[in-house]
N, C-alpha and C positions, 0 to 999 in steps of 0.2 A: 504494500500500500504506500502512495506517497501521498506525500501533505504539500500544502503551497505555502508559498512562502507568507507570514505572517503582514496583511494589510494595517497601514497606518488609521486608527478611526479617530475620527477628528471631534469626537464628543468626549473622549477620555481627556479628563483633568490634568493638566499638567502638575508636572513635581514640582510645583513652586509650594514655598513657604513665602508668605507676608509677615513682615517684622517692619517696625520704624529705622528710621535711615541711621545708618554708623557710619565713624570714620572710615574713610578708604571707598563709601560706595560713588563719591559724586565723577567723578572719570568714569566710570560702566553704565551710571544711569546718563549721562551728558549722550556718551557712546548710542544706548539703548535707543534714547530719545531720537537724536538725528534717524536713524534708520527706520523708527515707528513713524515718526511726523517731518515726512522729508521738505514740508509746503512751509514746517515752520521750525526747523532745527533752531537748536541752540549753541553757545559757545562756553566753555569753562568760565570764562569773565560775567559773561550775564547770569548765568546760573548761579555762582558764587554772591553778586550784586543783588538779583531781586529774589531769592530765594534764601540762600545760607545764612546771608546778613540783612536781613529782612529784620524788622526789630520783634513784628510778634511769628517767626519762625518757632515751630517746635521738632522736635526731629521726629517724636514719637507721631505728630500729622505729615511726616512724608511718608509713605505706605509705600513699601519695594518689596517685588516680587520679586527674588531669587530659586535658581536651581542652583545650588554649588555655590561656583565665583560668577554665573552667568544671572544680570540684572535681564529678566523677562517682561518690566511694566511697571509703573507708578502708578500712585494718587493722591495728590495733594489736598490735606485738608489746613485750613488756617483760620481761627478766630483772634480775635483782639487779646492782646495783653500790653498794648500802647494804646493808648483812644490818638485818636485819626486829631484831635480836636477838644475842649476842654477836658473832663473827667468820663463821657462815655465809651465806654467799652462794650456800646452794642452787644448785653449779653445775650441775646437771643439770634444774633446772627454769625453765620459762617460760611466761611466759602471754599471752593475746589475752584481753584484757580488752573489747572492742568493732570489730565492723567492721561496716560499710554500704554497700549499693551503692542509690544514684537512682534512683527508680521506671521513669524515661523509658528507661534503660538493660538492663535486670535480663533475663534468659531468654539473654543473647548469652554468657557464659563468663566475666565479671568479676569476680564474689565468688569464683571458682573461685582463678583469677588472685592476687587480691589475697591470698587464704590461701594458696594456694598460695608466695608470694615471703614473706609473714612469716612462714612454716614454716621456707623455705628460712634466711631470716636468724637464726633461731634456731637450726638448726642449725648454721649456720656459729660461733655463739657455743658451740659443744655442749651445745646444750641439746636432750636428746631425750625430755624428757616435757612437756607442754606440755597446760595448763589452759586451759578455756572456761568463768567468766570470774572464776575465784575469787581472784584478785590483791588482796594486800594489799599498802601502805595502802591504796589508791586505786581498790578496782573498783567501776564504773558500777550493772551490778547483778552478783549474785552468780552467775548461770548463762545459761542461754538460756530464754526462755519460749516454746517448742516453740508453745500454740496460739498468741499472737500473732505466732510469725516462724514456721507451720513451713515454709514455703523454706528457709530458714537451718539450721533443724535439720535436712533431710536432706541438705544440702549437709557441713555439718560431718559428718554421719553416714558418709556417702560420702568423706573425707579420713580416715577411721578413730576419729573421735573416740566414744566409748563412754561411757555418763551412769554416774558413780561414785557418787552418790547426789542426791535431791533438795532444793531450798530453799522453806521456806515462809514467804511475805510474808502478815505478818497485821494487820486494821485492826479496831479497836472504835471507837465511837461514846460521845463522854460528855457528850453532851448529855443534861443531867438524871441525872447521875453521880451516884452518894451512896456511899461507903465503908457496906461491908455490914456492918453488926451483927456479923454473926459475926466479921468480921473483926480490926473493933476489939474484942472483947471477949477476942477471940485474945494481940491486943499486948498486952490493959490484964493479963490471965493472966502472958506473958510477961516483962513491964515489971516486976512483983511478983517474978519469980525474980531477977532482978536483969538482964535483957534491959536494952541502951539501944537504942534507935529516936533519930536526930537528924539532921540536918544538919552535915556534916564540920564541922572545924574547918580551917584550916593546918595544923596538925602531924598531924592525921587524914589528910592526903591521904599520906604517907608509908607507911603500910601499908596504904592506898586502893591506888595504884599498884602494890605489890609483891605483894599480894595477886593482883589482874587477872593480873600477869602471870605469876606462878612458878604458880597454880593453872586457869586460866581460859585467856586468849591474849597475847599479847605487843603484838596491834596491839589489844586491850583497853586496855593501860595507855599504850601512843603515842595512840588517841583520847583519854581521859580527860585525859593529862595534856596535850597538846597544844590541846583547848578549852579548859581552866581557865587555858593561858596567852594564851589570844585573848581571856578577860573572859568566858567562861561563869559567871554567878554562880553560889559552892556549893550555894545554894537549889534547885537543880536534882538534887540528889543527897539518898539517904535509904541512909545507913549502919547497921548494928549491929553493937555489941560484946556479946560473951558474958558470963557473970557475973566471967567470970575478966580480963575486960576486952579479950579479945583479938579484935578486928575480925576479924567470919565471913562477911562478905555486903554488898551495895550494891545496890541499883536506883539508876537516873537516868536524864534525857533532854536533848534540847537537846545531845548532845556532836556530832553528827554533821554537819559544813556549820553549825551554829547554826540548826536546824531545831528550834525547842521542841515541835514533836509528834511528832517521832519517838522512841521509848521505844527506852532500852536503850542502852550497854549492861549487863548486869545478874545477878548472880551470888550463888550463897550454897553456902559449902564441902560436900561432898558427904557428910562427916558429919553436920552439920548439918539435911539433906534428912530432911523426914517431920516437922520441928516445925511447921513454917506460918510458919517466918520469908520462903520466898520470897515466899510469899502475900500477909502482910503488907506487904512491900515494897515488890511491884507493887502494889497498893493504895493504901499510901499515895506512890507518885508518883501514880498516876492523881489522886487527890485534887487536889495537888499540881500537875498539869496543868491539872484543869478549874478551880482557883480562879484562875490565869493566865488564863484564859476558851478554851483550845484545845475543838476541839469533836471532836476524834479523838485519838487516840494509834495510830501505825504503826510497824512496821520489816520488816523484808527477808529477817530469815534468820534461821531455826530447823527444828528436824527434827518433821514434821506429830504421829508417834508418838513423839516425844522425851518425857522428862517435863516440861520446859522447854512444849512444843508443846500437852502434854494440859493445864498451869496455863495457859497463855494461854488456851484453848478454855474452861475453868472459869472464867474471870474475863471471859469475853464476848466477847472475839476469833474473829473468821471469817478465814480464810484467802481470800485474794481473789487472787493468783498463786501459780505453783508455776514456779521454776525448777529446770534441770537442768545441775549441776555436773558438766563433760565432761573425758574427759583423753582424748591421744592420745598410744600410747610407740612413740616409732622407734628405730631399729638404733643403735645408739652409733657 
């Protein structure tokens, strides 16, 4: 009698143990990662930056799938133990900012698993509403991009996670930029009421900051002020005061990782909305960019119908991803 050879069944569990992160794993999960998520690889520097040294990291909410010495999958779980902002520590909230499972592995029950036990660990924290992947400071991208991962999305969909609304990452092209006419005749109009358009000063960045934060976001004024103390030159920023002198608005780039094409982040008071000062502002950074020789200007998050979303679309921006910002509420 002969037997054949034994087939591979792709329902059988892999040998992985889940355990919190240890010394020595972040080189095999960095590794892991790039080869699970090739649309959005990471590097040792970013991974060490917004994850290791992240202030409310804990190692026991990085969940790593090991067989042996071989990292097969993550999942990140993160809640507060710095408030973002005065004394709140959002006990009730957490987030999964990123998980992956190994292509060689995937269809046997492992991403299941790995969310599964950083649910669990959140819970154990009492945290019962629990975000995909909208964590600040520090999230990877802002949601899930359903066509690039949809395994993932209907995985998360299936653990009850529900899309709260969507994020749109948008890219212009400035090769062969030129500030439009219109625009600068907009400032030179403005400039004459008594508008200033400039580059902060130091004693500028003080209503720079409290501006972002008391009207806009709070991890607005932690990025801003947090690159200007890493050597972001203030050349990277284009502020305006009103006639009455009072700072209404900012555009800038280069605050995020020290990536000088990425735009934003970038605000102008909501009274103020309908003069063309945003306009003007995104404008003159794009300027501002392309004379630094960037041949794009991107970022990651805005709402597509926002009016934020319809001035970016007027100033040449195409939306090129859309993620989806997921929440799931369990039982207290």
């Amino acid at each position: 009698m002969t037997t054949s050879p034994p087939t591979t069944d792709r329902t059988t569990k892999p040998r992985a143990g889940i355990r919190g992160f240890r010394a020595g794993d972040g080189p095999r999960l960095v590794e892991a990662w790039r080869r699970s998520a090739p649309a959005d690889p990471i590097t040792p520097d970013r991974f060490r930056s917004l994850v290791l040294l992240d202030a409310n990291f804990d190692p026991e909410g990085l969940r790593v799938a090991v067989d042996g010495d071989r990292v097969l999958g993550a999942a990140y779980a993160v809640r507060r133990l710095t408030p973002m902002t005065g004394t709140d520590l959002e006990p009730e909230q957490g987030w999964i900012p990123f998980f992956f499972v190994a292509p060689a592995v995937r269809g046997r029950g492992l991403g299941r698993r790995l969310l599964t036990d950083v649910l669990d660990w959140l819970h154990s924290h009492g945290r019962t509403r629990v975000d995909f992947s909208s964590y600040t400071p520090h999230y990877i991208l802002p949601g899930l991009d359903a066509e690039a991962y949809p395994e993932a999305a209907g995985l998360l969909e299936s653990l009850d996670f529900r899309t709260l609304y969507e994020a749109a990452a948008m890219d212009r092209g400035l090769v062969g930029y030129r500030l439009p006419e219109s625009v600068a005749l907009r400032a030179d109009e403005l400039t004459a009421q008594g508008y200033r358009f400039a580059t902060p000063s130091d004693d500028d960045l003080v209503d720079l900051v409290a501006l972002a934060g008391s009207h806009f976001s709070p991890d607005w004024a932690r990025a801003i002020r947090e690159c200007l103390v890493a050597g972001t030159p203030l050349d990277r920023i284009v502020v305006v005061r009103n006639p009455s002198g009072r700072l209404v608005g900012w555009a800038m780039h280069g605050a995020y990782e020290s990536v000088d094409e990425r735009f934003g982040p970038f605000g102008v008071l909501e009274e103020m909305r309908g003069t063309g000062l945003g306009k003007i502002l995104l404008h003159l950074v794009l300027e501002r960019m392309r004379a630094r020789g960037a041949h794009s200007a991107w970022f990651l998050w805005t709402g597509e119908q926002s009016p934020a979303g319809r001035l970016y679309r007027k100033a040449g921006f195409t939306t090129t991803r859309v993620f989806r910002v997921m929440r799931r509420e369990a039982a207290g």
